[in-house]
N, C-alpha and C positions, 0 to 999 in steps of 0.2 A: 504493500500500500504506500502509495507516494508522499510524502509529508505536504500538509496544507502550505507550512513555512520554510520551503527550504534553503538551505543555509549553509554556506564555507564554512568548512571545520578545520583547523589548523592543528596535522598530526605533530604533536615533538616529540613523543614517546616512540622511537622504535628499536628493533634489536640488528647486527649486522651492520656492513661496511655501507657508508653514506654515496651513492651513484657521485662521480662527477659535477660540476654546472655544466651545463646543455643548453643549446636552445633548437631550434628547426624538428626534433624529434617525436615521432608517434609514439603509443603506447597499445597492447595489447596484451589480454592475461593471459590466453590457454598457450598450451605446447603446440607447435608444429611440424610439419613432416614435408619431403619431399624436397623438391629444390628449393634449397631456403637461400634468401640474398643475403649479399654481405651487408652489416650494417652500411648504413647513409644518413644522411641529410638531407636538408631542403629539397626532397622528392615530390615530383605529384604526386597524387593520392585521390582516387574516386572509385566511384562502383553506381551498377547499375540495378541492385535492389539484390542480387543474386551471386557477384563475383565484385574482389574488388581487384584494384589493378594499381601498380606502382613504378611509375617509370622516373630513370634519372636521379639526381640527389647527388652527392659531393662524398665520395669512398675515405679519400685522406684531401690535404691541403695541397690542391691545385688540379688532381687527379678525380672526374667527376664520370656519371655511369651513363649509357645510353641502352641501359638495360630493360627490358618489358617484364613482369613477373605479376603474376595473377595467382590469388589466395582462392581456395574455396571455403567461405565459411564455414558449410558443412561438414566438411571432415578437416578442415584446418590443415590444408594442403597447399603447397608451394607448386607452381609450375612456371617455367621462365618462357615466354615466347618470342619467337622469331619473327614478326609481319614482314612480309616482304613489302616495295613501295609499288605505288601504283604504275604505270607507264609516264602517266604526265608529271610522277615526285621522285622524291629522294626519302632514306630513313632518316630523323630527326638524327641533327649532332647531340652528344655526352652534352648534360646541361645541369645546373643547380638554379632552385628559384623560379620555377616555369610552374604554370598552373595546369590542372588535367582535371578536366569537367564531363561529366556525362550528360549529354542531352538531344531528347529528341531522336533516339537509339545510338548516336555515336559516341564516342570521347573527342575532347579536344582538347589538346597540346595548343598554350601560346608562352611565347616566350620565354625569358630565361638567363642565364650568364651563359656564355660558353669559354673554354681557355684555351688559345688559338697557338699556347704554346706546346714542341711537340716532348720538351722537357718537363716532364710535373711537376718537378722541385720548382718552375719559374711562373710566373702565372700571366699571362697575356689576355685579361678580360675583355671579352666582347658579347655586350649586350644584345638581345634578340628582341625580335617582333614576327617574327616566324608564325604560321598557324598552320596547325597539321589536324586531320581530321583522321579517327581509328575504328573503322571495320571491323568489330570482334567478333567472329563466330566461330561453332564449334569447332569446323574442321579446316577453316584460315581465318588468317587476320592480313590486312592490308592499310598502311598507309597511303594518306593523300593530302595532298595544298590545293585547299579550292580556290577558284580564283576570287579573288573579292575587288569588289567593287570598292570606291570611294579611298581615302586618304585611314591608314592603319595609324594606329597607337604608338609615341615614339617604343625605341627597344625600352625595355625594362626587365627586371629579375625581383622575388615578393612583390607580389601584387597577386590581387585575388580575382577570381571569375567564376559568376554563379548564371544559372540557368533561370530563364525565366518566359514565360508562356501571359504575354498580354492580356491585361484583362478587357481594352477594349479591343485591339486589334485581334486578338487572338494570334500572334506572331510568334513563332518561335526567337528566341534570342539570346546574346552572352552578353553579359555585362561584365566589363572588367574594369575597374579600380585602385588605382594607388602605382605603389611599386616604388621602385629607384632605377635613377641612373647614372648617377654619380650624387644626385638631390632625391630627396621624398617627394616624391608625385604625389598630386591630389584631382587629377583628370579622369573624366568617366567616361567610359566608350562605350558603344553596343554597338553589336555586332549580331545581324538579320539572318538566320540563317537560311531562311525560304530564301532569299535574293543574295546570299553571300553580300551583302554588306555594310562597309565598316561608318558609323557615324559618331561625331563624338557630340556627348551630352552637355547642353548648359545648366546646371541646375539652380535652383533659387534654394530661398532660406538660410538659416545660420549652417556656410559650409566648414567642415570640417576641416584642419588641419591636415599637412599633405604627409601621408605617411606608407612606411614598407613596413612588411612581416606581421601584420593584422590579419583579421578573421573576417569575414562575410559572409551571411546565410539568409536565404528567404523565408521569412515567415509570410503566409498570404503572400500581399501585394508590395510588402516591403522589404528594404533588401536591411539588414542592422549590419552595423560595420563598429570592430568591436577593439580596442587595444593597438599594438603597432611602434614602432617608432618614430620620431617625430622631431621636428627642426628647432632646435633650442633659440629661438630667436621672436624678436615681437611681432607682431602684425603688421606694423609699417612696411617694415621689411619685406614682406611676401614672400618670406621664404626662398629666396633667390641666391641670397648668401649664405647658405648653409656652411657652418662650420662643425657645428656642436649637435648630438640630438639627443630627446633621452626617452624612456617609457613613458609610454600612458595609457589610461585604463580607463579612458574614457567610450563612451558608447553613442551612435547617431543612429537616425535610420533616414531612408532615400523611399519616397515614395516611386513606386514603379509603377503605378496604375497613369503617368505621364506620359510614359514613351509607349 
């Protein structure tokens, strides 16, 4: 039974060696089997009600995965796959920080870091805005770059994208928010998928601060956008000179029944 009042409990009692600081990381309790990946970071992470799927993420410093690997909840099973690309794409490059969304029966792969150098110890970042669309069925998987229409989102890596189904158009769509690229973005895009394309949002009301490695979820018709990092600097400013940034825990939401 769910509590009427529920509530952050702050464990300090426990027994055993205290985990590392971390950040970028998932959690999951049971044991697993099968092709298990090596741990990562800042991987996508989505699922379509039935499988989930994990590509990418940062292995060691500088050295990042362009790996596929799909869970089955059911029996808490590992399996790594191979999609081949379509005729008119290529397989996503190794990336950290790139978002993987399920919608509308596909995944989507946007953006990301990649490291252009071909030594790992060195790190040569280069920012993506790439979008890859993933075919998962039982007996292939294929990637593909649809074409899109209109002007894309500059590159970034943390930034979030959630699905969302119009409540007047009825439109399938991606909405993607935030990120970094050398600064903390605070730009909104969507992204059509009936029409493949890219438009970017203006929105009104109190906007929020531009920030990387936050959270985004639809409830109904709006999108809450939740924590992140964020440009230690005043308003005047506009965030333009970022130097400094620090946490925050603060919370918005973005009405979607607009677009």
């Amino acid at each position: 039974m769910t509590s009427p009042n529920p509530a952050w409990k702050r464990i300090d009692s426990f027994s055993g060696q205290n985990p590392k600081p971390r950040h970028g990381h998932r959690g999951i309790a049971p044991p697993t089997k099968g092709d298990i990946p090596t741990g990562c970071a800042a991987f996508g992470f989505a699922t379509d009600g039935t499988k989930v799927l994990v590509f990418g993420g940062m292995v060691e410093y500088g050295k990042y995965s362009s790996e596929l690997m799909e869970l089955n909840p059911a029996k808490w099973e590992w399996k790594k796959l191979k999609p081949r690309a379509s005729r008119n794409s290529t397989v996503p490059c190794a990336r950290l920080g790139h978002s993987l969304t399920f919608a509308d029966g596909k995944y989507y792969l946007f953006g990301g870091l990649a490291n252009d150098s071909k030594d790992p110890k060195q790190n040569i970042p280069r920012y993506l805005n790439d979008l890859y669309s993933l075919e998962c069925k039982t007996s292939s998987s294929m990637w593909d770059q649809p074409v899109a229409r209109g002007t894309p989102p500059i590159a970034r890596e943390s930034h979030t994208c959630i699905y969302h189904l119009g409540q007047l158009d009825c439109r399938p769509k991606l909405i993607i928010y935030g990120g970094m690229n050398g600064n903390r973005l605070g730009d909104l895009w969507c992204f059509y998928l009936d029409f493949s394309q890219w438009t970017q949002i203006t929105p009104s009301g109190i906007i929020p601060q531009p920030r990387s490695l936050h959270t985004s979820v639809v409830l109904g018709h709006r999108m809450f956008v939740f924590g992140g990092w964020v440009p230690l600097v005043s308003s005047e400013d506009r965030f333009t000179n970022e130097k400094e940034w620090k946490c925050t825990n603060t919370l918005s939401a973005y009405n979607l029944g607009r677009i």
